[in-house]
matplotlib code that plots the C-alpha trace (Angstrom):
import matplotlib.pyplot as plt

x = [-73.8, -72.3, -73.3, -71.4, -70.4, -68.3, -68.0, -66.2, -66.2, -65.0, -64.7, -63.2, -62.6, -62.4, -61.5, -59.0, -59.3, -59.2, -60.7, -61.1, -62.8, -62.0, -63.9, -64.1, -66.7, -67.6, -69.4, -71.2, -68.7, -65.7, -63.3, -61.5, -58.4, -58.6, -55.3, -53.3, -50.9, -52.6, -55.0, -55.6, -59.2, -59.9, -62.4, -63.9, -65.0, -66.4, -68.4, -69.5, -70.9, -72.7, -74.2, -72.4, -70.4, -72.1, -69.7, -68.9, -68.9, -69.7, -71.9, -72.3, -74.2, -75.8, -77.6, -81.6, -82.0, -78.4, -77.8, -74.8, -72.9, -70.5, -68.7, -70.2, -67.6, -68.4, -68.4, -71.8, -72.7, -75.6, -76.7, -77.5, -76.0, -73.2, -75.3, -78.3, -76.5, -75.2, -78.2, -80.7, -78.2, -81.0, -83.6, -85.8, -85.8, -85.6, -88.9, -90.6, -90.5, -91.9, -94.7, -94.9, -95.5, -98.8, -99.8, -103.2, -102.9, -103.3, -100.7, -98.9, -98.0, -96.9, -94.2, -93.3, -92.6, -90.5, -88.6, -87.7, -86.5, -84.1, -83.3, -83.9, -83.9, -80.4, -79.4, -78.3, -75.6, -74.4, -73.7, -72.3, -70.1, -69.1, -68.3, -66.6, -64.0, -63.5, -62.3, -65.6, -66.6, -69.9, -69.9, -68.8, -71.3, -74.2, -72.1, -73.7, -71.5, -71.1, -68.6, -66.3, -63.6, -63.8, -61.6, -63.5, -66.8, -65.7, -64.9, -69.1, -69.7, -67.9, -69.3, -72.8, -71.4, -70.2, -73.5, -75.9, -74.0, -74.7, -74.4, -71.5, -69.5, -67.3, -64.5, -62.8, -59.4, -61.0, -57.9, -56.9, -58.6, -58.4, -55.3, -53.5, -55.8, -59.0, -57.4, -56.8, -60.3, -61.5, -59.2, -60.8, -64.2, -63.8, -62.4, -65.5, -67.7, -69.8, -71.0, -68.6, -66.4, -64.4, -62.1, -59.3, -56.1, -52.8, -52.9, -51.3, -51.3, -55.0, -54.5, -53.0, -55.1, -58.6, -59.0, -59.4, -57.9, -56.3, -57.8, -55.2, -56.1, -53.2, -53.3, -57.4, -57.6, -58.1, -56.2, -57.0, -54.9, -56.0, -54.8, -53.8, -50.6, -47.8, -49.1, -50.3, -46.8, -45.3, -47.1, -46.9, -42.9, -42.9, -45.4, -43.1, -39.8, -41.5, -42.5, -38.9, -37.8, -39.8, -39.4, -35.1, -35.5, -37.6, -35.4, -32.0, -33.9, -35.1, -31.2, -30.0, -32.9, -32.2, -28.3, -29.0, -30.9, -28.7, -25.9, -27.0, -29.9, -27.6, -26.5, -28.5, -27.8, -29.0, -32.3, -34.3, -33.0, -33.2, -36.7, -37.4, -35.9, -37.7, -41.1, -40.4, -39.0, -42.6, -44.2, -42.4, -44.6, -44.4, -42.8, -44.1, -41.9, -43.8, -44.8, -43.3, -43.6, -40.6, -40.1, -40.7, -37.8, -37.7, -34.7, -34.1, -31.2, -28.2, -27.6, -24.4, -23.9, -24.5, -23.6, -26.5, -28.7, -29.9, -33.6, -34.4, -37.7, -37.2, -41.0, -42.6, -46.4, -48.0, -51.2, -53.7, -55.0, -53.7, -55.1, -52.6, -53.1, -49.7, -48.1, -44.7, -43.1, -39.5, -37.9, -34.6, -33.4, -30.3, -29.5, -29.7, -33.9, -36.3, -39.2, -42.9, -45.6, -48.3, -52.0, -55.4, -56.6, -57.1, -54.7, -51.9, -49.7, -50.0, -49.5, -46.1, -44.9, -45.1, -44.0, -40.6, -40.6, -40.8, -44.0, -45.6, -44.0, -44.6, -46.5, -43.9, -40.5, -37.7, -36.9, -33.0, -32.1, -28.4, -27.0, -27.8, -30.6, -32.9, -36.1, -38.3, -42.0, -44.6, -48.6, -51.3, -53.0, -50.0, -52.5, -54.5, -51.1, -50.3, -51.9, -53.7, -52.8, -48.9, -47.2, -44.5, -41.4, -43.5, -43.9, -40.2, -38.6, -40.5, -38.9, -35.5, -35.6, -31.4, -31.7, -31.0, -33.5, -32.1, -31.7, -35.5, -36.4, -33.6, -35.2, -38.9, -37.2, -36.2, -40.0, -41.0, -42.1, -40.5, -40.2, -43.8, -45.4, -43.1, -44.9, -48.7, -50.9, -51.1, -55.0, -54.1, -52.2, -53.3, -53.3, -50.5, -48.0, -49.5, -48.2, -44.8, -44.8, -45.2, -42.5, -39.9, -40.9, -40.7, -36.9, -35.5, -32.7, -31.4, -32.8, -31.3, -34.7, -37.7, -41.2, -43.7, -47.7, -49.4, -47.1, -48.9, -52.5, -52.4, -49.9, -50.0, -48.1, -44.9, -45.0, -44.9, -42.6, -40.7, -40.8, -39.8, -36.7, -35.8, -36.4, -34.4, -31.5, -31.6, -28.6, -30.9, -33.4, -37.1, -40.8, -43.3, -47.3, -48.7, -51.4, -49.5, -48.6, -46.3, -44.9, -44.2, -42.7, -39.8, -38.9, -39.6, -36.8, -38.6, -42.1, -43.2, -46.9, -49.1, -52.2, -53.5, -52.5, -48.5, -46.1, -43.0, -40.8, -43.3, -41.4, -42.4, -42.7, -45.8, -47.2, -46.9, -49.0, -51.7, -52.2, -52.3, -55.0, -57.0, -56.5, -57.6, -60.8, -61.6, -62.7, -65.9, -67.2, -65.4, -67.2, -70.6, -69.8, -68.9, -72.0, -73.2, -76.1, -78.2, -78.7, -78.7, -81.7, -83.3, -83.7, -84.6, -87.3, -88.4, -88.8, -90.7, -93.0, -93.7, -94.3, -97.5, -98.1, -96.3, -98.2, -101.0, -99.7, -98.5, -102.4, -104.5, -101.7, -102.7, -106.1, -106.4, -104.5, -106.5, -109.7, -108.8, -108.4, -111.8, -113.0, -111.8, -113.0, -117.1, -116.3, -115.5, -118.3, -120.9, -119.6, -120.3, -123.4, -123.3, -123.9, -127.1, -128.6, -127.3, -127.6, -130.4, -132.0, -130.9, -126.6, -126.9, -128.5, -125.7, -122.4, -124.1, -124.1, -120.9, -119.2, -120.5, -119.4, -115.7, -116.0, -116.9, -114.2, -111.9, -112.1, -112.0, -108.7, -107.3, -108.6, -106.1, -103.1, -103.4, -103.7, -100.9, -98.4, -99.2, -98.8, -95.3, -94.5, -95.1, -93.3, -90.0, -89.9]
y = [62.0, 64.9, 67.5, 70.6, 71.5, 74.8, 76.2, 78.9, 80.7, 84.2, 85.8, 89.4, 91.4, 95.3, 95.0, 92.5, 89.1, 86.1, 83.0, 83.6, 80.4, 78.1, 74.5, 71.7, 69.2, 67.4, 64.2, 63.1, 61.2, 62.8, 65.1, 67.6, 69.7, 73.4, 74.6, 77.5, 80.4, 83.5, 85.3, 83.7, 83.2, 80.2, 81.5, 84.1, 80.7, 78.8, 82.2, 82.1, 78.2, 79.5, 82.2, 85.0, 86.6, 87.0, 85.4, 87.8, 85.6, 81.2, 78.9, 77.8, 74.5, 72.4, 69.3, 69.8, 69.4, 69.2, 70.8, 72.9, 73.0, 75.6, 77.1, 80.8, 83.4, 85.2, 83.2, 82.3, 84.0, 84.3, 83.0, 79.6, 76.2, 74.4, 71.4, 73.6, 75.7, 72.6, 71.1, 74.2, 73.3, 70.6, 73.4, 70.3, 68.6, 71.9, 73.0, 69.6, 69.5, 73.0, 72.3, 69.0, 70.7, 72.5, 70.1, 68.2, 64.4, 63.5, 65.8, 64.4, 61.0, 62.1, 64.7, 61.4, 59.4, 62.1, 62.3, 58.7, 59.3, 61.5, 60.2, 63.1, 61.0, 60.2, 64.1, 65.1, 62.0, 62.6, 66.5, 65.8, 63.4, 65.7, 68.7, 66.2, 66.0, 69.3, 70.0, 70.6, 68.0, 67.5, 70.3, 73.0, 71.8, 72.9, 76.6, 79.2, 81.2, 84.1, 81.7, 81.3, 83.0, 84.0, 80.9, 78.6, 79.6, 79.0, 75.3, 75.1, 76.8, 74.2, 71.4, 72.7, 73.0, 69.0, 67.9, 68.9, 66.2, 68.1, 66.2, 69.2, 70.2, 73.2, 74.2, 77.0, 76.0, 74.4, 73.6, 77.4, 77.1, 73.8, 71.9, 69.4, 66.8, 68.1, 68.5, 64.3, 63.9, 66.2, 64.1, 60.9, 62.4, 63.5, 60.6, 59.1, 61.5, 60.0, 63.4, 65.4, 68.1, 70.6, 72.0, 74.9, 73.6, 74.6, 71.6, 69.5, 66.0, 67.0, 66.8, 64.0, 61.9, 63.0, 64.0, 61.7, 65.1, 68.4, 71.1, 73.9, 77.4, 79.1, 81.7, 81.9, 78.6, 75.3, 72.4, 68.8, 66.3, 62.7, 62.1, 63.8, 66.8, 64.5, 63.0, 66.5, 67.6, 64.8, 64.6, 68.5, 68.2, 65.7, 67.5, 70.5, 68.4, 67.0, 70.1, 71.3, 68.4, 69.3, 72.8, 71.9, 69.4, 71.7, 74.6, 72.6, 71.2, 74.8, 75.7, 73.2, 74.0, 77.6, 77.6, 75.6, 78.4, 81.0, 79.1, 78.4, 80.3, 82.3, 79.5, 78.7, 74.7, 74.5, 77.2, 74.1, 72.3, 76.1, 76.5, 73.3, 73.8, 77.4, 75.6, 72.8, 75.5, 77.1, 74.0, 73.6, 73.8, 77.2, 76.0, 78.7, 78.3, 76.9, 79.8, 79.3, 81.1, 81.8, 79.6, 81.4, 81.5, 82.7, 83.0, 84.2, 85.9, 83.6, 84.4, 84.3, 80.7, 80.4, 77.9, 75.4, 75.3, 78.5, 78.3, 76.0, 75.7, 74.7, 73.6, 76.5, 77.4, 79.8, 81.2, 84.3, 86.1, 83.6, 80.6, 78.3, 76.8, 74.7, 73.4, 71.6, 72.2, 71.4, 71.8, 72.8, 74.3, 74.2, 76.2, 72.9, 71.6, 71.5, 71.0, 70.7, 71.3, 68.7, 69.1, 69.9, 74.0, 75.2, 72.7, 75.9, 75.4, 78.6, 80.0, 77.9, 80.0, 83.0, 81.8, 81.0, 84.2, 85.9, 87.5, 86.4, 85.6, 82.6, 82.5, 80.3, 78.2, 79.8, 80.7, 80.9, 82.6, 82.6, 85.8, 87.7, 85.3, 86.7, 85.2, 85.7, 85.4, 84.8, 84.1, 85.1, 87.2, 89.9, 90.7, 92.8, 94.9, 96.2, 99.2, 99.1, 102.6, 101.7, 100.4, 97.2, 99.7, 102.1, 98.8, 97.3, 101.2, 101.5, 98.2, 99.0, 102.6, 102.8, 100.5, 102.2, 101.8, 99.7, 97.3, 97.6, 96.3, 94.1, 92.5, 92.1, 91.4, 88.2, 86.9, 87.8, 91.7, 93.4, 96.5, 97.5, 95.6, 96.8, 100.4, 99.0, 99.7, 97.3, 97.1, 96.5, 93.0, 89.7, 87.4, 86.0, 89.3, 89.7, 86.9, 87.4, 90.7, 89.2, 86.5, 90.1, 91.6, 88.5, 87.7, 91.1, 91.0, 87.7, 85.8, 82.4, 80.7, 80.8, 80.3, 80.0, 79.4, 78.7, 80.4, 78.7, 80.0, 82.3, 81.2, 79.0, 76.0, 78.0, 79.9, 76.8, 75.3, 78.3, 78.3, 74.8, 75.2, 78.5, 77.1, 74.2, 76.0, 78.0, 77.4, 78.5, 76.5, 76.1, 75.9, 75.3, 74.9, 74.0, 71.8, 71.4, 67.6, 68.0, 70.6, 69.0, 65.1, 67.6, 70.0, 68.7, 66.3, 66.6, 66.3, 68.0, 67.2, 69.8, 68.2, 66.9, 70.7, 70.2, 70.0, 67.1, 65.7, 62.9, 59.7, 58.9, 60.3, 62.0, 58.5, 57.4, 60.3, 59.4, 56.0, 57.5, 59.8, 56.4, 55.0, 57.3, 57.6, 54.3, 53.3, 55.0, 52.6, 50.0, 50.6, 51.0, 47.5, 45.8, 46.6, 44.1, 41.6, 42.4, 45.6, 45.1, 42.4, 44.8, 46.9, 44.3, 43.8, 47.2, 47.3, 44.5, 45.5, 48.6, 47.3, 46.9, 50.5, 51.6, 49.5, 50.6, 54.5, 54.0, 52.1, 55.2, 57.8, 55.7, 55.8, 59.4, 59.6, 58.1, 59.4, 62.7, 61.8, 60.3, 63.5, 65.4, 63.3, 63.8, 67.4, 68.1, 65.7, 67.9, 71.0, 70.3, 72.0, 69.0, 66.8, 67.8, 68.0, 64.2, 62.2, 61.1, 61.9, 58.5, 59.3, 63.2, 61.6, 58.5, 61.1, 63.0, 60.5, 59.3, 62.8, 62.7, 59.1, 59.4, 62.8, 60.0, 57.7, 60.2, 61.6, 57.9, 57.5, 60.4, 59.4, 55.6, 58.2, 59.8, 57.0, 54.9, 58.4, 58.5, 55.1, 55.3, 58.0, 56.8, 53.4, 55.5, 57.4]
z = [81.4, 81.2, 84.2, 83.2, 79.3, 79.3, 75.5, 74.2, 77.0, 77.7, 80.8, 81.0, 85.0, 84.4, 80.8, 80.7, 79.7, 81.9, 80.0, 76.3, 74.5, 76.9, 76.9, 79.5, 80.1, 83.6, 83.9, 86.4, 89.0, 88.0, 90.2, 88.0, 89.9, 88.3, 88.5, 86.9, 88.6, 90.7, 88.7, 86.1, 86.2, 88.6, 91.8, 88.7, 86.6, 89.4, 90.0, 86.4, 87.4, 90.0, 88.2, 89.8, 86.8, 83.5, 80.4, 78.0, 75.8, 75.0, 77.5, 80.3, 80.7, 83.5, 83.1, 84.1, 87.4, 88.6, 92.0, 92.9, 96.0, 97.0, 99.6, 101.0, 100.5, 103.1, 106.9, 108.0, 111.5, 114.5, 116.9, 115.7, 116.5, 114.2, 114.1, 113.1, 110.5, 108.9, 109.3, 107.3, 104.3, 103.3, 102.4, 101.2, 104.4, 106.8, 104.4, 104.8, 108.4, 108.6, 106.6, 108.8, 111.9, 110.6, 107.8, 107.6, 107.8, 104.6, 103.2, 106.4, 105.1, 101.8, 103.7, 106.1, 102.7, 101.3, 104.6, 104.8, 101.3, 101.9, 104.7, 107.4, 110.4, 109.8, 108.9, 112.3, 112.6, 109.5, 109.9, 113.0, 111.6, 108.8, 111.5, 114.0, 111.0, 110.4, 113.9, 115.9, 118.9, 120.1, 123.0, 120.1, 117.5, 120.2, 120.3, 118.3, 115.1, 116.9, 119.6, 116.7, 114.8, 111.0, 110.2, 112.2, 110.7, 107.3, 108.4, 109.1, 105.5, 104.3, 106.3, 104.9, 101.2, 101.9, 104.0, 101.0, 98.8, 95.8, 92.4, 91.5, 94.1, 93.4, 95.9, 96.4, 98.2, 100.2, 103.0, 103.7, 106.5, 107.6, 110.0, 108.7, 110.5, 108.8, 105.4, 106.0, 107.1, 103.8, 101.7, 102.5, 102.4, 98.7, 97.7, 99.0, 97.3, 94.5, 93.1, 90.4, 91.9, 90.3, 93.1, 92.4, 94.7, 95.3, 97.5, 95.5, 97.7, 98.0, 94.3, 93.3, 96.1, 94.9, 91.1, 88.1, 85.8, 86.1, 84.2, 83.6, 83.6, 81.1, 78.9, 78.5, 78.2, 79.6, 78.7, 80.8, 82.0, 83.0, 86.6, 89.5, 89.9, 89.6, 86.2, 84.8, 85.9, 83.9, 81.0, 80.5, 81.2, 78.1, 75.8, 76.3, 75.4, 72.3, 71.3, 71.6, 69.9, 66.8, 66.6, 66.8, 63.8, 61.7, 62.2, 61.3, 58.3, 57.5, 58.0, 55.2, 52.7, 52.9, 52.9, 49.8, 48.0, 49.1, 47.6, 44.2, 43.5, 41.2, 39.3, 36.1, 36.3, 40.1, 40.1, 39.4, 42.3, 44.0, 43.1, 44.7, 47.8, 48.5, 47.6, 50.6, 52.8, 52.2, 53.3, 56.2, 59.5, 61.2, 64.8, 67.2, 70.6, 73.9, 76.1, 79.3, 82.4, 84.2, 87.1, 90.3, 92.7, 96.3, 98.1, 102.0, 102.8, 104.8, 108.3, 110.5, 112.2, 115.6, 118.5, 119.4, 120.9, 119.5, 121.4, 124.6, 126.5, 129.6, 131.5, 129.9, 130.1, 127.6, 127.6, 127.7, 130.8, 133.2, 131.5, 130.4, 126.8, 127.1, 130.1, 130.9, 127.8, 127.2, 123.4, 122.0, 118.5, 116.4, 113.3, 110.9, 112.4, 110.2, 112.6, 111.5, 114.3, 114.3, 116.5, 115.6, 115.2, 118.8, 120.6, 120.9, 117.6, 117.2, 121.3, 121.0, 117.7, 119.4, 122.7, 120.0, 118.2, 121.2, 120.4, 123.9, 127.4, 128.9, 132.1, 133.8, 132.8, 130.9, 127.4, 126.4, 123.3, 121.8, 121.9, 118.6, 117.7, 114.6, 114.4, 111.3, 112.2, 109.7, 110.5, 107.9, 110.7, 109.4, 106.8, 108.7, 109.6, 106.3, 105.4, 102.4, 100.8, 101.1, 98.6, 99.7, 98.7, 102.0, 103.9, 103.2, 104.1, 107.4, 108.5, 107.4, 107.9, 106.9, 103.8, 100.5, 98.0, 96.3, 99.0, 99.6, 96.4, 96.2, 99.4, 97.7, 94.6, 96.9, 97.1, 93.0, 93.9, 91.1, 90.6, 88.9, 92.1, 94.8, 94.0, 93.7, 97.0, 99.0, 98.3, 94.6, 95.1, 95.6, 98.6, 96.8, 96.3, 100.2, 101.2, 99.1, 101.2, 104.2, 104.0, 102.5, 106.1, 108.2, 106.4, 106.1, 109.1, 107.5, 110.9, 112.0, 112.1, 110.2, 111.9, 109.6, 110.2, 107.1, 104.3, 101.7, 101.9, 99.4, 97.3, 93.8, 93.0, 91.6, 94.4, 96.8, 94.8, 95.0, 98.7, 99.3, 96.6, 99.1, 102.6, 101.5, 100.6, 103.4, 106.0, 109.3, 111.5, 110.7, 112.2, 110.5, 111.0, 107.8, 106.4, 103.1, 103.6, 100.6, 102.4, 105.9, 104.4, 102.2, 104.6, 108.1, 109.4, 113.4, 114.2, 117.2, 118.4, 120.2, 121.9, 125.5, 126.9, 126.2, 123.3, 122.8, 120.0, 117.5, 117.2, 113.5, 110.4, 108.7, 108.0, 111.6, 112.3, 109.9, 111.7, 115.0, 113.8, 112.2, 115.6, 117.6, 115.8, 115.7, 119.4, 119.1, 116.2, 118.2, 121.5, 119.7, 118.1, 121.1, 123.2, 125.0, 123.2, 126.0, 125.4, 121.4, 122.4, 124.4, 121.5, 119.2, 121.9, 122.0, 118.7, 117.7, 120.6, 119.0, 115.3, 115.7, 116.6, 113.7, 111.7, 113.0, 112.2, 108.7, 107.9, 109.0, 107.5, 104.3, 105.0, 105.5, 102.4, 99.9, 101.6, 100.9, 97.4, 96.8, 99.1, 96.4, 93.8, 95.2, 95.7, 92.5, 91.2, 93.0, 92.4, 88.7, 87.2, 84.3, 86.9, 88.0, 84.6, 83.7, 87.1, 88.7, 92.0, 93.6, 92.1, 94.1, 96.7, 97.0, 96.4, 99.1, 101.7, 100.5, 100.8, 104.9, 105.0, 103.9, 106.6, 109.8, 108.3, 108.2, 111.7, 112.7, 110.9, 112.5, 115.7, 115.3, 113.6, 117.2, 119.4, 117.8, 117.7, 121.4, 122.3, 120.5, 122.4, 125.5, 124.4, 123.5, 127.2]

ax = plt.figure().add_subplot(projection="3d")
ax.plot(x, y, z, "-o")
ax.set_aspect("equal")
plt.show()
């Protein structure tokens, strides 16, 4: 069945043209990667799913009845609980229990049915469970929005988008905000999730462990790939080479044939054979060349060596207004470290980074620097910084006020600025060019390390791929904090691990980590299993104790139920003019009596709803 059928679809942003007859079809169950290079289209087509953006031309198609799920754009806020906000992203089940609070009894056991269908008593657990993977423990998930940071609250929009189990979910890059411990959690979720998804990635382990295709956003169109990055990667590598192959064969053949006519089209005993050969150079297939984009390549500028260590912690702490966020922390970097910081969002990944770029002072221990140290800082929060009517040649001269110009684009000409771009406003460029920008600033005094937190939020595949090709070849130390875990297993060489208030060297690789995470989270269903079978017999007691009062509740709820129906039934009967005219004396009479009959039995079913509710109540306290 197919939920989504996309046809000939044209999409167009200020006059220029970002999907033009583009096709792809989504059945139900299926996980489709949208992928393509910055700009081209991807967030503007899920828009045009949702209803957001009017096609200028083709369809857009959802199966009757199909519901959407999506992540807000903008962060939810208020005063309202986690748990809560998640929670109102069932509208059906926030509006039946609404209209249980006020209904009348027989309408009450129709809501109580649909409630057990959709299984509302069990809502709460699973949104907690959902938000307890994103990041957020029990004490937060009581907090209101308004306790929590932009970032943060876009980890709730997306816990609602997920808790709503939608039969299409469509994200939106879904891990920009997320640490590398929720984008596991999220990974295992989806691939979980029995509802179709069409998610636009630059993720691409998320990628290649969740999708059954990669759609490919290129040129106005979309071209799908069965399986996940690495096999779209491959098979487009080898559709290219064939390609390549053919047009090469065609044009040596087209070479021979015409050489041929060239040769003896002037003499009378070969035009025949002449002839022939112009006729099967006219059949020949026209071979266009494969369009491709020139690979992206970022390169940082190589600094002078330097003796190790080149940065030492010595039983640093590091915090804000007093309060330290890391304690006892003792680390030490050489020029060749590749070092990837590990640790859930909020347990100081981001306090040490600073504490190493020398952005912050520690609030006790020492920091010892080589002499002539550079450190290049990068943290997407250097967004807000730039000024939106500069252009990156305004940005890039401020920094390097002595630089010639043509050192200043030579420098953003490092990161794929060129020159059109490096004179564009700031406001003008994508979170992409931003980020570009950002890493021209953060490398433009050819540092000896790199710290980087998050570099890849904004950036496509040939950018990371770009960046990781760059930081590679680059001679100097590096930190990272990323949740790219592509990213961390070919770069990082040294794990360190930030959590339980101190950070210290990881013994183990990126899969050592991902067991540790699996064992820490199992104890709890552990422990819950390995109660003692007292207490599990003591509810098994309680319960079959109670039975009969539930019993007892769900017979008069059924009662009232189908008393209101024959209510109706005599209410109608007698409110018929025919009636009178065709029944006799003794029928009025008996509907009569029957109508103040089902009234008494009705207020004596209510009457046994009541008592059993309250004896149930009473049971459960």
């Amino acid at each position: 069945m197919s939920l989504l059928v996309i046809e000939r679809l044209t999409l167009r942003v200020a006059g220029r043209p970002l999907l033009d007859g583009a096709d792809l079809t989504l059945d139900a169950g299926r996980r489709v990667g949208l992928v393509g290079r910055n700009g081209a289209g991807k967030s503007t087509l899920l828009r045009a799913i949702l209803g957001e953006v009017a096609p200028d031309g083709g369809t857009i198609r959802l199966a009757a009845r199909a519901r959407l799920g999506s992540v807000a754009q903008a962060a939810p806020t208020g005063e309202t609980s986690l748990l809560d906000t998640v929670l109102a992203a069932d509208t059906e089940r926030t509006e039946l229990l609404a209209e249980a609070g006020g209904a009348e009894p027989g309408r009450l056991a129709e809501l109580h049915e649909r409630l057990i269908a959709i299984r509302a008593d069990a809502a709460p657990a699973r949104a907690g469970a959902i938000l307890s993977g994103l990041g957020f423990d029990a004490a937060a998930q009581a907090r209101p929005l308004s306790a929590f940071s932009g970032g943060w609250r876009m980890r709730v929009a997306l816990a609602a988008a997920l808790f709503r189990e939608p039969d299409l979910l469509l994200l939106d890059e879904p891990t920009n905000h997320l640490d590398l411990e929720a984008v596991l959690w999220l990974t295992g979720w989806l691939q979980k999730f029995p509802g179709a998804a069409l998610i636009v990635s630059h993720d691409r382990t998320l990628l290649d462990a969740c999708v059954h295709a990669i759609a490919h956003l290129d040129r106005g169109r979309i071209a799908l790939t069965p399986g996940g990055f690495e096999a779209f990667v491959r098979i487009r590598t080898e559709r290219a080479l064939q390609h390549a192959r053919a047009a090469e064969r065609v044009a040596a053949q087209r070479v021979r044939l015409q050489a041929f006519v060239d040769r003896f089209r002037a003499k009378a005993s070969k035009a025949r054979q002449a002839q022939s050969r112009l006729k099967a150079l006219e059949r020949l297939p026209p071979m266009e060349a494969v369009a491709e984009d020139e690979p992206e390549e970022f390169s940082f500028p190589e600094p002078t060596p330097l003796p190790p260590p080149i940065l030492a912690l010595e039983r640093v702490a590091a915090g804000y207004d007093g309060w330290a966020v890391l304690q006892n922390v003792s680390l030490r970097l050489d020029m060749d470290d590749r070092v990837a910081l590990l640790g859930a969002n909020g347990n100081g990944k981001s306090t040490l980074a600073r504490i190493l770029a020398g952005r912050m002072a520690p609030l006790a221990g020492e920091v010892r620097r080589a002499a002539k140290l550079g450190v290049g800082y990068f943290a997407q929060d250097q967004m807000e910084e730039l000024v939106p009517g500069d252009s990156p040649l305004a940005h890039m001269a401020r920094a390097l006020p002595r630089a010639s110009g043509a050192a200043l684009r030579a420098q953003l000409a490092r990161f794929g600025l060129d020159a059109a771009r490096a004179e564009t406003t700031v406001a003008m460029l994508s979170g992409g060019e931003k980020a570009r920008l950002l890493l021209a600033l953060a490398t433009r005094e050819a540092p000896h390390v790199l710290i980087l937190d998050e570099p890849t939020n904004h950036l496509d595949i040939d950018a990371r791929e770009a960046l990781l090709r760059a930081l590679g070849a680059f001679p100097g130390a590096v930190v990272l904090i990323t949740h790219d875990p592509h990213l961390v297993s070919l770069i990082a060489d040294r794990l360190w691990l930030v959590a339980d208030g101190t950070a210290r060297p990881f013994d183990g690789d990126l899969d050592d980590y991902r067991a540790l995470l699996a064992e820490r989270a199992r104890p709890a269903a552990a422990k819950e299993a390995a109660r003692p079978r007292d207490a599990r017999r003591e509810r098994a007691d309680a319960r079959a104790a109670t039975a009969p009062l539930r019993r007892q509740a769900r017979e008069a709820e059924a009662r009232i139920a189908t008393l209101a129906k024959e209510r109706a039934a005599v209410e109608t009967r007698l409110a018929d003019p025919a009636f009178y005219g065709a029944a006799r004396s003794a029928d009025i009479t008996a509907a009569q009596q029957r109508l103040a009959a089902i009234a008494r039995e009705v207020e004596a079913a209510e009457a046994a709803w009541l008592a059993a509710e309250a004896a149930l109540e009473e049971a459960a306290q």
